[in-house]
C-alpha positions in Angstrom: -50.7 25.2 29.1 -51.7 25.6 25.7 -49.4 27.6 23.3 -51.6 30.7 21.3 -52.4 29.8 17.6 -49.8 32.0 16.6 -46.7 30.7 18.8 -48.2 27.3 17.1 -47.9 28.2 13.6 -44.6 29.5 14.3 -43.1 26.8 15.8 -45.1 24.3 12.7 -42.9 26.3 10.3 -39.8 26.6 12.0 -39.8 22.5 12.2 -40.9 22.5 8.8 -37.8 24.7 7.6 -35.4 23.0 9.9 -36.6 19.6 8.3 -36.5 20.8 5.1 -32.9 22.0 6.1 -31.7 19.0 6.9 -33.7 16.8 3.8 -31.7 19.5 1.8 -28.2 18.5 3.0 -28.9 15.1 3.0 -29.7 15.0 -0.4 -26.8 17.6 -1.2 -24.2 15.3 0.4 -25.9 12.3 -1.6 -25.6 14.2 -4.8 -22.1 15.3 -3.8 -21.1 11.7 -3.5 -22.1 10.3 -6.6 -20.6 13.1 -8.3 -17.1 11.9 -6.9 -17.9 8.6 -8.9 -20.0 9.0 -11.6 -19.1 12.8 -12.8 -15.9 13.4 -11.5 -12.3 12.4 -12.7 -9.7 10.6 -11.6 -5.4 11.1 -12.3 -5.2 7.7 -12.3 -6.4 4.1 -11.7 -4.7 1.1 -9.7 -6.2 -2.1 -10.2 -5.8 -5.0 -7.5 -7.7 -8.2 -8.1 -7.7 -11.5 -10.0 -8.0 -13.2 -13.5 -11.3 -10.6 -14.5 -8.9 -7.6 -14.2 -5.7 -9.5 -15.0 -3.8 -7.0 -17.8 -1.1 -9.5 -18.3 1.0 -9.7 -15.0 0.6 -13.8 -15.0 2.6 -13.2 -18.4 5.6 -12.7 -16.4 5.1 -15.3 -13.6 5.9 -19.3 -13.3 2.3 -20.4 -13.5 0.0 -22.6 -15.6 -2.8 -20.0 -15.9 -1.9 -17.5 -18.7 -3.8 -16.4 -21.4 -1.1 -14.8 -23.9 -2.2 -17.1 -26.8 -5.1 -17.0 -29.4 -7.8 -17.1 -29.2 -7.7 -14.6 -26.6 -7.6 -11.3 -27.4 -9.1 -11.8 -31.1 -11.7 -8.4 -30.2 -8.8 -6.8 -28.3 -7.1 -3.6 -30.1 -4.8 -5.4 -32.9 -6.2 -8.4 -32.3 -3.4 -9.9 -30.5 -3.6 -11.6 -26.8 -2.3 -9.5 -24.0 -2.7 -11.7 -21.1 -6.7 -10.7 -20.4 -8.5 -13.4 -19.5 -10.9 -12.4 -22.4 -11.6 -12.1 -26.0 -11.2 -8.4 -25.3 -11.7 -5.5 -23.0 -12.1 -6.7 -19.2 -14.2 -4.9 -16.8 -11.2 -2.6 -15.5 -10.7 -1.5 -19.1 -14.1 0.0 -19.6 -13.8 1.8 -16.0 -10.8 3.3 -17.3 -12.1 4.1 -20.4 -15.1 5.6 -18.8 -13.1 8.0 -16.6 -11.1 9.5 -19.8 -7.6 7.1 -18.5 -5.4 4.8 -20.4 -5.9 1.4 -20.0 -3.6 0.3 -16.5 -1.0 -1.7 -17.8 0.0 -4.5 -16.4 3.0 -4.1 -13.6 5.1 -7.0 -14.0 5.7 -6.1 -17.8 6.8 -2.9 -17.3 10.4 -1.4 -16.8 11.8 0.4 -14.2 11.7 3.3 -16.7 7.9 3.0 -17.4 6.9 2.7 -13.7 8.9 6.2 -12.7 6.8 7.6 -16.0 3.5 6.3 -16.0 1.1 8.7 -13.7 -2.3 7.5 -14.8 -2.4 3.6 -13.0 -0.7 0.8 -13.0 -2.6 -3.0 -12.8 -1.7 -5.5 -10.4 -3.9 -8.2 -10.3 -3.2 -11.9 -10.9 -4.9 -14.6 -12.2 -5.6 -17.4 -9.9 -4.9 -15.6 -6.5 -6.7 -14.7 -3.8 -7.0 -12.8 -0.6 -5.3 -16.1 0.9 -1.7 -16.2 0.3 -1.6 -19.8 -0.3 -5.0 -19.4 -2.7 -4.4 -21.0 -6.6 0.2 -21.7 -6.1 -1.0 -25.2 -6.8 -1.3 -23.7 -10.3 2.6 -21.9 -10.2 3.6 -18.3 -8.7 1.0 -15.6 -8.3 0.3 -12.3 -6.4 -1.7 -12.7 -4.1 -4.0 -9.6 -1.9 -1.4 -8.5 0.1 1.6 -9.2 -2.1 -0.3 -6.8 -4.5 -0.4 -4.4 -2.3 3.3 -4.8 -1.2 3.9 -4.2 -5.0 1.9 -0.8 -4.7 3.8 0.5 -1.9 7.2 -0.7 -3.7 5.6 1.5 -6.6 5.3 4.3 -4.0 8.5 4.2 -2.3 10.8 3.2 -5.4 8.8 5.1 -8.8 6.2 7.6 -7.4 8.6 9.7 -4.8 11.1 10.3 -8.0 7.8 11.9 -10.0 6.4 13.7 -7.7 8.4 16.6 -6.5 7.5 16.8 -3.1 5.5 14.7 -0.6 2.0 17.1 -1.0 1.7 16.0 -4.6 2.0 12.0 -4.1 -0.8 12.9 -1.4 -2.7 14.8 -3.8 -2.3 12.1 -6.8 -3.1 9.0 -4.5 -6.1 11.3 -2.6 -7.3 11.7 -6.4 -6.3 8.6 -8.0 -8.8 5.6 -7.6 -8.3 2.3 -6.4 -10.4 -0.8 -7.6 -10.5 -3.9 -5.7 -11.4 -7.2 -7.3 -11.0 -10.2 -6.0 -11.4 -13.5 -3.7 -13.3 -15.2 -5.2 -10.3 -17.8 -6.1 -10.3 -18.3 -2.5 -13.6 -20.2 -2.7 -13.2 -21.9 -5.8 -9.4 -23.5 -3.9 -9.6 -23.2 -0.7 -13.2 -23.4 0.1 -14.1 -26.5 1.8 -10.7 -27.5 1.7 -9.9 -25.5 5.2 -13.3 -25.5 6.7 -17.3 -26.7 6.3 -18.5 -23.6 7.9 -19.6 -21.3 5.3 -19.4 -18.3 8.0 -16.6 -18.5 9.6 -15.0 -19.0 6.0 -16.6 -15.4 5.0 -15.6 -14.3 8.4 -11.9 -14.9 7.7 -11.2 -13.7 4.2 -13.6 -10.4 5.3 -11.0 -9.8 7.9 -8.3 -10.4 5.5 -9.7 -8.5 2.9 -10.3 -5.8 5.3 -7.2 -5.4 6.5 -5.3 -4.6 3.1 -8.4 -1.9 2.2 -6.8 -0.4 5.4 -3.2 -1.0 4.2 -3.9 1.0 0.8 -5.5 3.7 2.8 -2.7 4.4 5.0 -0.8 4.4 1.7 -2.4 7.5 0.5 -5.7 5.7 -1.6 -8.7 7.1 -0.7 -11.3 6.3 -3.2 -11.8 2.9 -3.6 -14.2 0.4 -6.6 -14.8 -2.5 -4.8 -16.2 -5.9 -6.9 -18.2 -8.2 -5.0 -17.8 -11.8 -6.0 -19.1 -13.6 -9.1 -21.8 -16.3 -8.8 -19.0 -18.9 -9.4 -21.6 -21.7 -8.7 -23.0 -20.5 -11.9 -20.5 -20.5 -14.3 -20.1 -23.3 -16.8 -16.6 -25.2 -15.1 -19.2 -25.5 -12.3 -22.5 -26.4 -14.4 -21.2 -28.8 -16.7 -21.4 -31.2 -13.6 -24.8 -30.3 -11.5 -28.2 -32.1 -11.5 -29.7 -31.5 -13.3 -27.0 -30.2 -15.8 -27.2 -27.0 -16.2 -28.5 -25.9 -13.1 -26.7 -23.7 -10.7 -24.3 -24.9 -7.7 -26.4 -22.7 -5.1 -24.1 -24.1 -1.9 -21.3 -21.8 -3.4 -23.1 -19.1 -4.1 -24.7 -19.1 -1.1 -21.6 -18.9 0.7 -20.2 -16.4 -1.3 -23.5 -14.4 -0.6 -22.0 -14.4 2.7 -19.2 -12.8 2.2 -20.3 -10.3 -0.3 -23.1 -9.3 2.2 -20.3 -9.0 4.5 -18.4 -6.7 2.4 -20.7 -4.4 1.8 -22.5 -3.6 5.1 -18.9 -3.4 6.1 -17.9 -0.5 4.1 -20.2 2.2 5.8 -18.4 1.7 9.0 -15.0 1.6 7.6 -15.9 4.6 5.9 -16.8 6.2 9.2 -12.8 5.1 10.8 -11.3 5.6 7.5 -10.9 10.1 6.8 -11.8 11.6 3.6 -12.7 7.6 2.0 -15.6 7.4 -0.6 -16.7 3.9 -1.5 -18.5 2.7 -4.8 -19.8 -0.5 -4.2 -20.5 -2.7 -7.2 -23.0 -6.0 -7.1 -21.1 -8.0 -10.1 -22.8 -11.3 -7.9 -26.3 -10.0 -9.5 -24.9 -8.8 -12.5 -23.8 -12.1 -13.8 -26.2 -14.1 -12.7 -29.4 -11.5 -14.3 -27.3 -12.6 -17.4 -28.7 -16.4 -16.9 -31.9 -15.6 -17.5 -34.8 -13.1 -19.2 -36.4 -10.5 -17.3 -37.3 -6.7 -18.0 -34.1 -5.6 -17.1 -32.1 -8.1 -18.5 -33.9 -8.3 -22.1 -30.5 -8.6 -24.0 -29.3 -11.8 -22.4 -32.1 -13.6 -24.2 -30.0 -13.2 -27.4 -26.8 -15.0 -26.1 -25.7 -18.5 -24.7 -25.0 -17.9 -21.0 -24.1 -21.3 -20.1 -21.5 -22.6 -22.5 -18.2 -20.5 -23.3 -17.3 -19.3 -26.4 -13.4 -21.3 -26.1 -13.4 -24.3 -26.6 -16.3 -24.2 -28.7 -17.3 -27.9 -27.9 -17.1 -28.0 -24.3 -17.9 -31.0 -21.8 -17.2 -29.4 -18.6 -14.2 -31.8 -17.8 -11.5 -29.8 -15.6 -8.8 -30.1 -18.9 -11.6 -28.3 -21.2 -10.3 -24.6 -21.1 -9.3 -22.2 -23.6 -5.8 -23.7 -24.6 -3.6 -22.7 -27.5 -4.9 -25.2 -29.9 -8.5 -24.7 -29.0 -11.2 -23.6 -31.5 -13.8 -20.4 -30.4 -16.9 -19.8 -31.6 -16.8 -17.5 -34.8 -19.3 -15.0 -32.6 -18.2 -14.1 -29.6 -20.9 -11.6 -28.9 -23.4 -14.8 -28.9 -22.2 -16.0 -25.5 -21.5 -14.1 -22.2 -18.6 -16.5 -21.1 -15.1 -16.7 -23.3 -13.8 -19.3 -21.6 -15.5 -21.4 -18.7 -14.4 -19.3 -16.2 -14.7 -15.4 -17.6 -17.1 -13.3 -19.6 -16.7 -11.8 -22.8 -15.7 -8.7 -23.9 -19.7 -7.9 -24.6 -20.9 -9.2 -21.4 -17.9 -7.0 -19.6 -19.1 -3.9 -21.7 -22.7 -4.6 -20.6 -21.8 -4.2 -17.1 -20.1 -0.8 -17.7 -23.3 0.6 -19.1 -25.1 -1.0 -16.2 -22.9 0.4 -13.7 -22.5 3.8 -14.6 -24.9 4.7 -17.2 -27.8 3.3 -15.5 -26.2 2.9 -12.2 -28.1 -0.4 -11.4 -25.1 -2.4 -11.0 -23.1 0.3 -8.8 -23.8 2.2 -5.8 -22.0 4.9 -3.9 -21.5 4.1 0.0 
């Protein structure tokens, strides 16, 4: 039976509104969402991860991998080294900076004093760990993933229930407070190969692991979470400075950690869905660093710098010894190279990718 032309048109616009209805909320919520990351503001900012985020903590630990000496730190406020892995400001600096926060200090240099006082973030991460906990303690002692986020809890139980009067407001501050994840890649640079040939399962296992602490932290009270894909290690010069040809990159490597960063992000949308009230920001460093390699449209200003030798040690032959060492000489520019040292960027190439992340929101994305 055919409906009358009228009951047609009716029915033709109520779809049409009940489409446009739901286009409307889908955009809304989209909208809504990035505001949470890219408008709105946060009390404070906890930092778990690795030497790219490292504030100083490896300071304080028996290790060989520190950076408390010149040349590091030269660009950094005073000029003196902290403990970044950098010439400078690291990539957790300038997301603090950009969300109106102090810069996290570091947790193992602070008294018991300064950790019942400090409400705007404390930074955990350690240089040479991983998500493993026997990743990089070749090189000495270091906090690894889930001893991090033992130290957070410990934070929780022993500093942040003496600040906050009653048990609504630590909700409230770690519900508004956000949480940036950065690290594993250590775990592929020494343990990679080491423990296994298959590249999946490998990406399998530290996903799980990885996983499970994002879970910890959330049944700690975090609820918006930064997480940092992996760095194209197999592009980096301690890895070029022995390929064929030299120069090129180690695409095994990062082909296996393009496993487990694809991993990691088509697993936040479900763990978003389990997790209540969590909001994900998902940020593609992988990409970032390697568009720095090489020119293209969007990547115009990397044709200005040296992205395959570090700035410290200025003569570098890519032997394992060659790092930046107390007695080495940098460049004079730092700003001509996107590596410091053969394993991290420079302060430049770490503000690039804040203006690239939330300025022009190429590098980030909202889950």
């Amino acid at each position: 039976m055919e409906l009358p032309s009228s009951s047609l048109k009716r029915c033709v616009l109520w779809l049409f509104v009940f489409c446009l209805l739901n286009v409307s909320t889908i955009i809304s919520h989209s909208l809504e969402k990035e505001a949470v990351f890219f408008d709105g503001k946060f009390q404070a900012l906890y930092v778990i991860g690795d030497s790219l985020v490292d504030a100083g903590n490896n300071n304080n630990l028996e290790t060989k991998v520190k950076s408390n000496f010149a040349p590091y730190g030269s660009e950094f406020e005073g000029g003196k080294p902290t403990g970044r892995f950098c010439n400078g400001k690291t990539i957790a600096d300038y997301i603090a900076i950009y969300y109106g926060l102090p810069l996290a200090p570091a947790y193992m240099g602070l008294s018991e004093e300064q950790k019942n006082n400090i409400s705007t973030g404390i930074n955990y991460a350690s240089a040479s760990c991983g998500v493993f906990p026997e990743t990089g303690t070749k090189m000495g002692h270091c906090l690894s993933l889930g001893v991090q986020v033992d130290l957070f809890e410990k934070t929780i139980e022993q500093n942040m229930k003496n600040r906050f009067k009653t048990e609504s407001e630590l909700s409230e501050h770690l519900a508004e407070s956000l949480f940036m994840t950065s690290i594993g890649v250590n775990d592929y640079a020494y343990t990679f190969n080491k423990t296994t040939d298959d590249p999946k399962e490998f990406a399998k296992k530290l996903h799980n692991d990885y996983m499970s602490q994002i879970k910890r932290l959330h049944r700690l009270g975090a609820r918006k979470f930064f997480v940092n894909n992996l760095k194209p290690l197999g592009c980096y010069p301690n890895v070029i400075a022995s390929t064929v040809p030299r120069g090129s990159c180690n695409e095994g490597i990062n082909q296996a950690i393009s496993l487990f960063n694809a991993k990691l992000r088509k697993g936040l949308t479900p763990l978003k869905q389990k997790l209540s009230g969590t909001s994900f920001l998902y940020s593609d460093y992988f990409n970032f660093m390697l568009g720095l390699r090489g020119p293209s449209s969007n990547q115009a200003s990397s044709n200005l710098l040296d992205s395959t030798s570090p700035c410290c040690p200025n003569v570098y032959d890519g032997k394992p010894y060659t790092s930046c060492m107390s007695n080495s000489t940098a460049c004079t520019v730092p700003d001509s190279h996107i590596f410091f040292d053969p394993f991290h960027p420079t302060q430049l190439a770490n503000f690039m990718y804040a203006v690239r992340c939330f300025q022009e929101r190429k590098v980030c994305q909202v889950v």
